[in-house]
N, C-alpha and C positions, 0 to 999 in steps of 0.2 A: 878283239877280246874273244878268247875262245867261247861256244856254246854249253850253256849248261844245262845239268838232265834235265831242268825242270825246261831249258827253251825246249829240247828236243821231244818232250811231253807236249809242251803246247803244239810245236810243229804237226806231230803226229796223228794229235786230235784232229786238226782240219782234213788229212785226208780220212776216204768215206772206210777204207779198208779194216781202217782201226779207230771210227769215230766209237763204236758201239762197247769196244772192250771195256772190262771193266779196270780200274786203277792199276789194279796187282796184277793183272795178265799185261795192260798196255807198262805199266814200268818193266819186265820182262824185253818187250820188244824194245823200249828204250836203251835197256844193256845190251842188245844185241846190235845197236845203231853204231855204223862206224862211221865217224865226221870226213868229207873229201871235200876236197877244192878243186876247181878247174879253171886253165885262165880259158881266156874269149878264142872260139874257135878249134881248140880241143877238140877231140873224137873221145866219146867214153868207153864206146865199142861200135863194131862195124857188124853187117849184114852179111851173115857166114859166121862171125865169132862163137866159139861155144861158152862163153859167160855164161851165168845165170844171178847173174847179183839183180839186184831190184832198187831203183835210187828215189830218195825223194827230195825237192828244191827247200832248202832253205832262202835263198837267195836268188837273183837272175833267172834266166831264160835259158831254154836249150827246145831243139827241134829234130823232128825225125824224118830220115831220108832216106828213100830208095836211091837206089843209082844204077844208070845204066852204062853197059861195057863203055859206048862212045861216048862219054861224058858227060850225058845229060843227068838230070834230078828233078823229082819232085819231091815239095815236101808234106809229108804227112799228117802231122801235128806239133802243136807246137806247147810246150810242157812254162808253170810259171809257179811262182812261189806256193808250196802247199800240193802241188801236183806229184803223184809217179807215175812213174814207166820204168820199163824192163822187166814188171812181170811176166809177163806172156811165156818166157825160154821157164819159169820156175812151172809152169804148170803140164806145156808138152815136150819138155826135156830137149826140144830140138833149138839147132842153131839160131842166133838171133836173126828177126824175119826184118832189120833196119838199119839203117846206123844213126846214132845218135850224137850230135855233135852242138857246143857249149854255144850261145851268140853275144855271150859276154860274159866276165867273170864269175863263176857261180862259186856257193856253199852249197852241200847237200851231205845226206845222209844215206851212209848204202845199207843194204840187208843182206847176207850172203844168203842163196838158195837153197843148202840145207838147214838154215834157222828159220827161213820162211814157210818151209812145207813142214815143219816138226809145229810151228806154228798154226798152220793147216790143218792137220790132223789133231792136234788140240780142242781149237777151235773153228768147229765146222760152221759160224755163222763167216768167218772171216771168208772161207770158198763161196759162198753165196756173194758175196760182195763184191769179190772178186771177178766171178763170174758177171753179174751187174755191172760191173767198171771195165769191162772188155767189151761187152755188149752193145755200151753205149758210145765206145770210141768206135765199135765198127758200123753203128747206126750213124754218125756223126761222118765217119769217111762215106757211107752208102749216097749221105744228104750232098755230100762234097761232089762228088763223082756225079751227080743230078744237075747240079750246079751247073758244073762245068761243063755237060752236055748238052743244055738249053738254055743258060746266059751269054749272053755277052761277056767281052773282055770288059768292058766297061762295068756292066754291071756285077762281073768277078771279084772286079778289085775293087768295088766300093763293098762289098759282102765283108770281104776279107778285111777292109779296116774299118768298116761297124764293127765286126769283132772282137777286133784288137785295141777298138776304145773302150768296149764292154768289158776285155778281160782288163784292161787299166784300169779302170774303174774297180772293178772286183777287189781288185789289189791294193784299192785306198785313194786311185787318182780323184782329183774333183772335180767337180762342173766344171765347165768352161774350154779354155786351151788344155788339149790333151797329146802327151808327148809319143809317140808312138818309134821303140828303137827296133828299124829291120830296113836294109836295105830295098833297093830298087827290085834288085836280082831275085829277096825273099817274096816281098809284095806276090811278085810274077808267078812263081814256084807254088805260094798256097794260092793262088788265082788258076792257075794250071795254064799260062799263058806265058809268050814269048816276054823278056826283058824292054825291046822295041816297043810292044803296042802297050803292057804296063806303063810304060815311060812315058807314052804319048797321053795317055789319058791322066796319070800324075800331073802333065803342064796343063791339063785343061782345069784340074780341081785347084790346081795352085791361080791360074789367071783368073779363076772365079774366087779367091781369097777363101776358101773354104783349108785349102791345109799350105804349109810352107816346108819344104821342103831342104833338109840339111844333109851333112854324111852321114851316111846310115843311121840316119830318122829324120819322122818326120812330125809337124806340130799338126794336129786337127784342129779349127779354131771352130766348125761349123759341122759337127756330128750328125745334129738330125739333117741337113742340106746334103749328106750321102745316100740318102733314102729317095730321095729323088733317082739317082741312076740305077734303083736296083731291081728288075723285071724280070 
């Protein structure tokens, strides 16, 4: 069933960009929302694109990825219902600094970048916000990058799905078994570690019954028991 303005109002409200507007300035932004679908694994745009759209999730997951010439990747954040991304190209007009690509069927809503900066210039609490919502993604990759230079692999990848139980939860999951959809390969990627030693340490949380492991995902049965590997 398609979205209707008043989902797309509610949607809108949760992110912080346009929490503050009021009715008749955020119903504006809602006419300017145009509904998109993406199936799983999609690219929305690449690293180098000159885009400037701005999406927000109705629906699914999606994550952002540097890539290197010889085909490695990390990944940099990982975006869930309620969330955007791809501001950043509407504010320094330059190429997109990621690429973005779907990890499972998504809804969203995009913003073209000259409705967003007409917006901007409107309403100058909306750049404060904005500014705040970038700030805090590059405090967040600063915390990431610390991470990764003084834990362990082990305690990497138990960082990264305390996380990703926290953001489940966010999301509505509940106590208990918590299902977590990203492969081996992702786990490794936001850990900043090899596939191999992610893998090795996934059969040690699985032989201690703490998660179980499926194709591309996996169940947490034992949340706070991740907290033990994390130093």
């Amino acid at each position: 069933m398609a979205a209707t303005s008043e989902d797309t109002t509610l949607l809108l409200r949760q992110v912080a960009l346009f929490s503050a507007l009021p009715d008749d300035d955020l119903a504006q932004v809602v006419e300017l929302a145009v509904p998109r679908t993406f199936a799983a694994g999609e690219v929305v745009f690449r690293e180098g694109d000159a885009s400037d759209t701005c999406y927000v999730l109705r629906s699914g997951h999606a994550r952002a990825v540097l890539e290197h010439p010889d085909g490695r990747s990390i990944t940099l954040a990982r975006f869930g219902p309620g969330e955007i991304f791809g501001e950043l190209a509407m504010l320094s007009g330059e190429p997109r600094s990621a690429t973005v690509e779907m990890l499972e069927d998504t809804e969203a809503v995009a913003i073209l970048g000259p409705d967003m900066r007409r917006l901007l210039r409107e309403h100058p609490d909306i750049s404060i916000k904005l500014i705040a919502s970038l700030g805090r993604r590059l405090r967040e990759a600063n915390d990431r990058l610390s991470r990764q230079s003084f834990q362990t692999v082990p305690s990497r990848v138990a960082t990264v799905l305390s996380q990703l139980v926290q953001d489940a939860r966010d999301e509505g999951a509940q106590d208990g078994d918590v299902l977590i959809t990203a492969t081996q390969a992702d786990l490794a990627q936001l850990a900043g570690s090899s596939r191999e030693s992610a893998s090795r340490f996934l059969a040690v949380l699985e032989r201690a019954g703490i998660i179980t492991q499926g194709r591309g995902r996996l169940t947490v049965h034992d949340p706070a028991a991740l907290e033990r590997y994390v130093y």
